[in-house]
N, CA and C atoms as an extended XYZ file, in Angstrom:
339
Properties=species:S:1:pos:R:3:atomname:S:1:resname:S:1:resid:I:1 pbc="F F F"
N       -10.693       -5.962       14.017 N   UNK     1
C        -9.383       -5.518       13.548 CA  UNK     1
C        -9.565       -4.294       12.660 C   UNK     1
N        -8.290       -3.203       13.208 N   UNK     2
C        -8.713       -1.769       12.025 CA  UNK     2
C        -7.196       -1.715       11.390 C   UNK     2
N        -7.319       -1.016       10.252 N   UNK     3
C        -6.065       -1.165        9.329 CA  UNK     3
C        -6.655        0.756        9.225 C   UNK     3
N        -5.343        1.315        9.791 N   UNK     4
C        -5.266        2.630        9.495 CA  UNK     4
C        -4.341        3.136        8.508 C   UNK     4
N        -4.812        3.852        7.108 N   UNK     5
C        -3.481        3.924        6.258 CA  UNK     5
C        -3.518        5.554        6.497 C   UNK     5
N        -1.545        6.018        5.997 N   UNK     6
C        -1.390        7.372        6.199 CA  UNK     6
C        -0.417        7.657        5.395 C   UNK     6
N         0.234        8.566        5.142 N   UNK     7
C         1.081        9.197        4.237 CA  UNK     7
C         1.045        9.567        2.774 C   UNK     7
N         0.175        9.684        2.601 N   UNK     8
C        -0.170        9.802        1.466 CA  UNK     8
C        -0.172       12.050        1.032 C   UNK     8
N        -0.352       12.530        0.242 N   UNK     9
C        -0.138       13.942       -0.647 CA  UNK     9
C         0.205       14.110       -1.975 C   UNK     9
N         0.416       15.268       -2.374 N   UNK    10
C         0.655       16.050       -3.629 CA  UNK    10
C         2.042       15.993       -3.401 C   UNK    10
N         2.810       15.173       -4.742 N   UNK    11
C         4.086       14.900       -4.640 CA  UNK    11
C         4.233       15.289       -6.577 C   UNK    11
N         5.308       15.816       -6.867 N   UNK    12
C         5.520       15.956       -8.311 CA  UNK    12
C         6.421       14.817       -8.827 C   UNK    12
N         5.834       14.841      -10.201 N   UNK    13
C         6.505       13.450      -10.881 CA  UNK    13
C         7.959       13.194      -11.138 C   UNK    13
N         8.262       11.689      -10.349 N   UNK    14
C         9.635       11.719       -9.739 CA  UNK    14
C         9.925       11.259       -8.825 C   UNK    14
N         9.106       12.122       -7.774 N   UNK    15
C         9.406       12.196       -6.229 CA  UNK    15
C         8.868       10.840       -5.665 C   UNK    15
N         8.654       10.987       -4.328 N   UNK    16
C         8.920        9.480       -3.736 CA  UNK    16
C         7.691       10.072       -2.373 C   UNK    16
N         7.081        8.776       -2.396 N   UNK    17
C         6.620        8.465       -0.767 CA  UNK    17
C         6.556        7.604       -0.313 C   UNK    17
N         6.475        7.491        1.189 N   UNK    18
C         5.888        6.289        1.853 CA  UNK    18
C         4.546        6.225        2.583 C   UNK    18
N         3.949        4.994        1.985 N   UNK    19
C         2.611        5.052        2.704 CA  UNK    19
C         3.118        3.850        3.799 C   UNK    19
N         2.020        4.349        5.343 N   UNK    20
C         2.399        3.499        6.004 CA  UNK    20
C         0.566        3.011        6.524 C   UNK    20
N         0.463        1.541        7.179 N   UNK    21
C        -0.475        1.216        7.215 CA  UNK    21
C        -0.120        0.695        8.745 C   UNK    21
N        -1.040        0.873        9.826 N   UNK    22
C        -1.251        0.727       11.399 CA  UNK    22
C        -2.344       -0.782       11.295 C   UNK    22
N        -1.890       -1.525       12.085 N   UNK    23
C        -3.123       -2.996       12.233 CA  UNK    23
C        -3.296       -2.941       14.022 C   UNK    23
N        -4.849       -2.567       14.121 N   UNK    24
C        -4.659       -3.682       15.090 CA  UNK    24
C        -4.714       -4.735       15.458 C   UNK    24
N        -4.974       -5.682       16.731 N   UNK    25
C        -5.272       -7.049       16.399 CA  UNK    25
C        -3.787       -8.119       16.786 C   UNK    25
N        -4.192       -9.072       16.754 N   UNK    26
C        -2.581       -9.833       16.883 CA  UNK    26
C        -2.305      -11.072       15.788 C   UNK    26
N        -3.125      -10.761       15.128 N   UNK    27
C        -2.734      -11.620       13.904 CA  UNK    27
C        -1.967      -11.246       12.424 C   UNK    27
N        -1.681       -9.730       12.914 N   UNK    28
C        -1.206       -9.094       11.495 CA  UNK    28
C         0.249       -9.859       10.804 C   UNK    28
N         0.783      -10.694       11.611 N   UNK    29
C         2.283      -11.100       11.711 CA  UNK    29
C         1.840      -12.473       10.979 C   UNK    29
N         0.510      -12.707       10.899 N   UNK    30
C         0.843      -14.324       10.451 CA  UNK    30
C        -0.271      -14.087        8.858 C   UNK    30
N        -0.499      -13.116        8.511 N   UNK    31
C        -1.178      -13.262        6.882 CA  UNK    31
C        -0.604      -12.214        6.166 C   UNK    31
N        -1.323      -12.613        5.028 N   UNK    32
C        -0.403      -12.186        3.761 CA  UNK    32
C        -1.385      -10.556        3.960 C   UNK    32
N        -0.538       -8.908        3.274 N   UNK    33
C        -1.013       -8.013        3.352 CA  UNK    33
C        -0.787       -7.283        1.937 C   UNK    33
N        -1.404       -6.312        1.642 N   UNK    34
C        -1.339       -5.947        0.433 CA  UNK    34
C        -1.788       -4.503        0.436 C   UNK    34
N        -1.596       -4.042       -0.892 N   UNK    35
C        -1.847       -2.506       -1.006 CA  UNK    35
C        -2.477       -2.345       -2.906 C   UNK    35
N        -3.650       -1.555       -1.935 N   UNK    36
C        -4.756       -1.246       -3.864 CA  UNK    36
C        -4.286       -0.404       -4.048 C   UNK    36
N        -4.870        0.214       -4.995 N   UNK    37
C        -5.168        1.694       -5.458 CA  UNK    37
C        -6.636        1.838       -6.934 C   UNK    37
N        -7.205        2.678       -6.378 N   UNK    38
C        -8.096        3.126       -7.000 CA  UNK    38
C        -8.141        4.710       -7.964 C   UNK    38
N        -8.028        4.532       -9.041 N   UNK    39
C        -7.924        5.905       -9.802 CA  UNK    39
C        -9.529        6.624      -10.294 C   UNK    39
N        -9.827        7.639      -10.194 N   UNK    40
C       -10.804        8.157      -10.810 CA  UNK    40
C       -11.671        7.600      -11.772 C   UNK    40
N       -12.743        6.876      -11.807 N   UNK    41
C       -13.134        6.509      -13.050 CA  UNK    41
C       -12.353        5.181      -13.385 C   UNK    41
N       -11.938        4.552      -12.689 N   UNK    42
C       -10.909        2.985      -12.867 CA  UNK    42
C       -11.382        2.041      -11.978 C   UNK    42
N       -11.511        0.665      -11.847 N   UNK    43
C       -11.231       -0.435      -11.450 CA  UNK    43
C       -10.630       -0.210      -10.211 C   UNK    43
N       -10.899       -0.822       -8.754 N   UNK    44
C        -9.498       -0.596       -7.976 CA  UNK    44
C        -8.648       -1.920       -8.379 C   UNK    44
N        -7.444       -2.061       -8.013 N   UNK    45
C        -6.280       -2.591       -8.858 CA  UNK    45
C        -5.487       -2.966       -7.378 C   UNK    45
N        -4.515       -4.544       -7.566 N   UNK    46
C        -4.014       -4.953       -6.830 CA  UNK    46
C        -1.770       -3.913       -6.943 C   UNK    46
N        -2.163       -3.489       -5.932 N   UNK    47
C        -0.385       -2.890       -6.355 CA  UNK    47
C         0.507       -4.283       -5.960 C   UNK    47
N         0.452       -4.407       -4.764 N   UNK    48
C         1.607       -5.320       -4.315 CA  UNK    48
C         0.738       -6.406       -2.783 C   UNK    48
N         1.167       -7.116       -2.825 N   UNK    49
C         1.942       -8.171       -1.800 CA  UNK    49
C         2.583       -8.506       -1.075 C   UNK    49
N         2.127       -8.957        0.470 N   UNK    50
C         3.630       -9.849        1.012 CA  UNK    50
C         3.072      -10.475        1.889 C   UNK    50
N         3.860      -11.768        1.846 N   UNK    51
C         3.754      -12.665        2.644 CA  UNK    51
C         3.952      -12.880        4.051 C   UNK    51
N         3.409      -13.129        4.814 N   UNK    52
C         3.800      -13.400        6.443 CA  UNK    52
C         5.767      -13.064        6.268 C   UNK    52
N         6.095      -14.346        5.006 N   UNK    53
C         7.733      -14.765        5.385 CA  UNK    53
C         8.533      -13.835        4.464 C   UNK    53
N         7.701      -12.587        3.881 N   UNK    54
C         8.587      -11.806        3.486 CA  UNK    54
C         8.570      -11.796        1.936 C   UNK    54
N         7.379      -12.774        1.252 N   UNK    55
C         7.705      -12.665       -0.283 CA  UNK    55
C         6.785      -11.676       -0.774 C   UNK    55
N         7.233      -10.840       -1.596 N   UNK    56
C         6.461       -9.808       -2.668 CA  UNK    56
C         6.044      -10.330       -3.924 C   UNK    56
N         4.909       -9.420       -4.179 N   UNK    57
C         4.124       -9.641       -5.931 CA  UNK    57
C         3.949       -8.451       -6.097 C   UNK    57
N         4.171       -8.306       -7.439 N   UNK    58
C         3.832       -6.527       -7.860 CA  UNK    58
C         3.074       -6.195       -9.212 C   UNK    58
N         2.120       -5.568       -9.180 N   UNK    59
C         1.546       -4.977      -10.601 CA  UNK    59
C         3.097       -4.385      -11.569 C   UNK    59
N         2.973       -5.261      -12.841 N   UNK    60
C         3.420       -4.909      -13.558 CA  UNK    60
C         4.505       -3.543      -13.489 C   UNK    60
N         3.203       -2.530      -13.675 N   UNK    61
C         3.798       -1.197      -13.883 CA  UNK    61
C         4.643       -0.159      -12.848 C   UNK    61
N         4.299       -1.081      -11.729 N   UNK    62
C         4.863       -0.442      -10.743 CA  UNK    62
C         6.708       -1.178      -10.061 C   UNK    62
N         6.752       -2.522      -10.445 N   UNK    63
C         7.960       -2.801      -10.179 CA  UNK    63
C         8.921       -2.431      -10.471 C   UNK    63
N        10.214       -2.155       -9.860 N   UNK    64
C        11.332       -1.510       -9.568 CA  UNK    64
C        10.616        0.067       -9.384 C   UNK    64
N         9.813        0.377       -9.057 N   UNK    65
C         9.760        1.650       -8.559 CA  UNK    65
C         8.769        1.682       -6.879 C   UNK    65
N         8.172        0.792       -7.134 N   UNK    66
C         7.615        0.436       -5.498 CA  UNK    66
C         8.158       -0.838       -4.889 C   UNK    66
N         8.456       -0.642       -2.907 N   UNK    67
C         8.564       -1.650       -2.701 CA  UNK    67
C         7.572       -1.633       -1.156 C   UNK    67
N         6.891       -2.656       -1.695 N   UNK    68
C         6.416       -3.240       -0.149 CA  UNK    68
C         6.668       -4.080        0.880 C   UNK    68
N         6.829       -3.527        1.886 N   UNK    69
C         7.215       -4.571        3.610 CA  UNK    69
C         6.481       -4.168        4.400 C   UNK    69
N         7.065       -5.319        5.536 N   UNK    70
C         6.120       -4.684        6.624 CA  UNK    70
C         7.350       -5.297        7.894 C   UNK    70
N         6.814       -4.479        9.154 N   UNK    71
C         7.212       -4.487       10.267 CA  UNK    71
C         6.259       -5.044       11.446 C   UNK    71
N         6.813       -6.876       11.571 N   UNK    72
C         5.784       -7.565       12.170 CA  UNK    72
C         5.582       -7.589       13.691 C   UNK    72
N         7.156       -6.406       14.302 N   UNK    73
C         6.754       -6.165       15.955 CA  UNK    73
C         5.994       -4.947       16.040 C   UNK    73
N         5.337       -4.273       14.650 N   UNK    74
C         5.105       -2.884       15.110 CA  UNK    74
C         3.985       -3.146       14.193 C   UNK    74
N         3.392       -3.865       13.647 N   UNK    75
C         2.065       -4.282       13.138 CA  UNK    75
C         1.645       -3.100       12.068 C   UNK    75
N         2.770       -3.296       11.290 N   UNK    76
C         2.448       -1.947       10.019 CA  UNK    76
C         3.053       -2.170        9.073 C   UNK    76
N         2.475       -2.122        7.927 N   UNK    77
C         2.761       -2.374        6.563 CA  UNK    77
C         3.087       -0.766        5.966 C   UNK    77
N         4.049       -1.266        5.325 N   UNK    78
C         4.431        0.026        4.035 CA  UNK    78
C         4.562       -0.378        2.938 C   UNK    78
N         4.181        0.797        2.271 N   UNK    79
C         4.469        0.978        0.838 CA  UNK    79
C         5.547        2.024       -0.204 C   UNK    79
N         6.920        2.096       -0.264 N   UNK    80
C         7.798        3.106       -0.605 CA  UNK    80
C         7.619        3.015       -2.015 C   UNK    80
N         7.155        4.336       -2.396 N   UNK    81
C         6.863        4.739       -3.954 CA  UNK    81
C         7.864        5.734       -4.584 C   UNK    81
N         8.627        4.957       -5.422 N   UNK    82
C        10.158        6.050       -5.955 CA  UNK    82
C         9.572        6.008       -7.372 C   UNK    82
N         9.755        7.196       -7.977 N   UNK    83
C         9.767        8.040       -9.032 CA  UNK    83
C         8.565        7.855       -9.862 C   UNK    83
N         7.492        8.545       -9.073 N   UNK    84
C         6.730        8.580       -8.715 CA  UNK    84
C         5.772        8.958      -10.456 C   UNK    84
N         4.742        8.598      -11.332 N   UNK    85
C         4.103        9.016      -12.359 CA  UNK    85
C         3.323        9.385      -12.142 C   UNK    85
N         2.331       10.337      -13.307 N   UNK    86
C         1.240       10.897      -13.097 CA  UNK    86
C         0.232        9.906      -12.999 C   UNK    86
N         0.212        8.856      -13.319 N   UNK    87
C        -0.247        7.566      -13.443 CA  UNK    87
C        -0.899        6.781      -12.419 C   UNK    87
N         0.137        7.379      -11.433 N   UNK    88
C         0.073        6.611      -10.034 CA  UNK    88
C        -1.181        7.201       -9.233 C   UNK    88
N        -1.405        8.092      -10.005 N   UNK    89
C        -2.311        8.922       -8.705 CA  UNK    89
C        -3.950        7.860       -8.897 C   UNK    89
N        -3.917        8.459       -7.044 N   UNK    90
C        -5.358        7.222       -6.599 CA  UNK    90
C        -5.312        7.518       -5.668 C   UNK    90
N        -6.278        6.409       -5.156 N   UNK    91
C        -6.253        6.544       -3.690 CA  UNK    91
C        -5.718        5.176       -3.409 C   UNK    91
N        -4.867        4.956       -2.151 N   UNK    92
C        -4.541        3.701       -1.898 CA  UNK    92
C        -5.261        3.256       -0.999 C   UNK    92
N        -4.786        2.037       -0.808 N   UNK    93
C        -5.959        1.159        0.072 CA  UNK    93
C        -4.885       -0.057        0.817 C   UNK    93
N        -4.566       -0.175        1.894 N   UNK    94
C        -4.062       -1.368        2.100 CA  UNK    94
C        -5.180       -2.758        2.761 C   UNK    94
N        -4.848       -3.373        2.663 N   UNK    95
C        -5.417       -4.478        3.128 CA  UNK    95
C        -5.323       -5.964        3.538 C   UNK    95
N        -6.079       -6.261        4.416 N   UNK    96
C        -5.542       -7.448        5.350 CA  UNK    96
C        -6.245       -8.710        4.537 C   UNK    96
N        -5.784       -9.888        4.547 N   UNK    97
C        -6.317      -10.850        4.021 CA  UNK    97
C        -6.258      -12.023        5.117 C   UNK    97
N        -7.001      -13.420        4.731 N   UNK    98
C        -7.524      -14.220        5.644 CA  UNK    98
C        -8.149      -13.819        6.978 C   UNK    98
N        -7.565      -14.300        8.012 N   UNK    99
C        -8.062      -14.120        9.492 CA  UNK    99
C        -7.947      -12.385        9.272 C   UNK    99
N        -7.592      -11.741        8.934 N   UNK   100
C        -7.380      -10.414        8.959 CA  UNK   100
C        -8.047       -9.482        7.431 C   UNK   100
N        -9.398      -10.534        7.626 N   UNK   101
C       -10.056       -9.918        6.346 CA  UNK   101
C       -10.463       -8.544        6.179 C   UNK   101
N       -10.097       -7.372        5.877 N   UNK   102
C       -10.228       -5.900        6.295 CA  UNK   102
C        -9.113       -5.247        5.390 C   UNK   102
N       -10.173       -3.856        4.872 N   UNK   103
C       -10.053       -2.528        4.456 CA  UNK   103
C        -9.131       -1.393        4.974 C   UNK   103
N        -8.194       -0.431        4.613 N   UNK   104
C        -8.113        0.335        5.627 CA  UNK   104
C        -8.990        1.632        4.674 C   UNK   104
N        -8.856        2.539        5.280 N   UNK   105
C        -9.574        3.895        4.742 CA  UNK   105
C        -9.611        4.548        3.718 C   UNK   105
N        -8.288        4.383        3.258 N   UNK   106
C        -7.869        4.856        2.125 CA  UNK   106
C        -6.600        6.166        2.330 C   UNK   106
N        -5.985        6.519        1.384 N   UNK   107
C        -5.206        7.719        1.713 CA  UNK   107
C        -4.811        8.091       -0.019 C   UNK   107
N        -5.231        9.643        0.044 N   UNK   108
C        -4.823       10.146       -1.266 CA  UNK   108
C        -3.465       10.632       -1.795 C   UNK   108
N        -2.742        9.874       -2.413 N   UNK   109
C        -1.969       10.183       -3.669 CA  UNK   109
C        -2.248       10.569       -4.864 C   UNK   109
N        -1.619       11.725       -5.476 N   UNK   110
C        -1.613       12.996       -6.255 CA  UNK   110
C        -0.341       12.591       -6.732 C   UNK   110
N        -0.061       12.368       -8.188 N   UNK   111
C         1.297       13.409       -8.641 CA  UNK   111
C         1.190       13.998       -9.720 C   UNK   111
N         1.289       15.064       -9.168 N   UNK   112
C         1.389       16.108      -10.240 CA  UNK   112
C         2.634       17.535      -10.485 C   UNK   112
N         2.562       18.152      -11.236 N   UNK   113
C         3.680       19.192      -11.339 CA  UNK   113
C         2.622       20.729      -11.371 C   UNK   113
């Protein structure tokens, strides 16, 4: 199984993206998926959560400004990042858990002015 993540750039503080994450495989619909991020010189760090049935968990600092879902006929997880801090910047990471134990590549987020 490969977990391809994408959308990621240089966005100024504020602004908004979406990261989107590709699975292959046919089990992406039945485990829980999630999204890191790793900052320079930091810990990588759990952002968010979701469950097969749709429930979210979120780091602290990021709730009400990120939300994560996913789309279980099109085997891709997102991540929508609104108003966006300098804070945020990393690299993200989504990732598969249980039967779908796996990494994706990573994708760089920047915000800066």
């Amino acid at each position: 199984v490969q977990l391809q993540a994408s959308g990621g750039g240089l966005v100024q503080p504020g602004g908004s993206l979406r990261l989107s994450c590709a699975a292959s495989g046919s089990v992406f619909s039945s485990v829980v998926m999630g999204w890191h991020r790793q900052a320079p010189g930091k810990d990588r760090e759990l952002v968010a959560t979701i469950t097969p049935g749709g429930t979210t968990n979120y780091l602290d600092s990021v709730k009400g400004r990120f939300t994560i879902s996913r789309d279980n006929a099109k085997n891709t997880l997102y991540l929508q990042m609104n108003s966006l801090k300098p804070e945020d910047t990393a690299v993200y990471y989504c990732r598969g858990y249980g039967r779908l134990n796996s990494w994706g590549q990573g994708t760089q987020v920047t915000v800066s002015s």
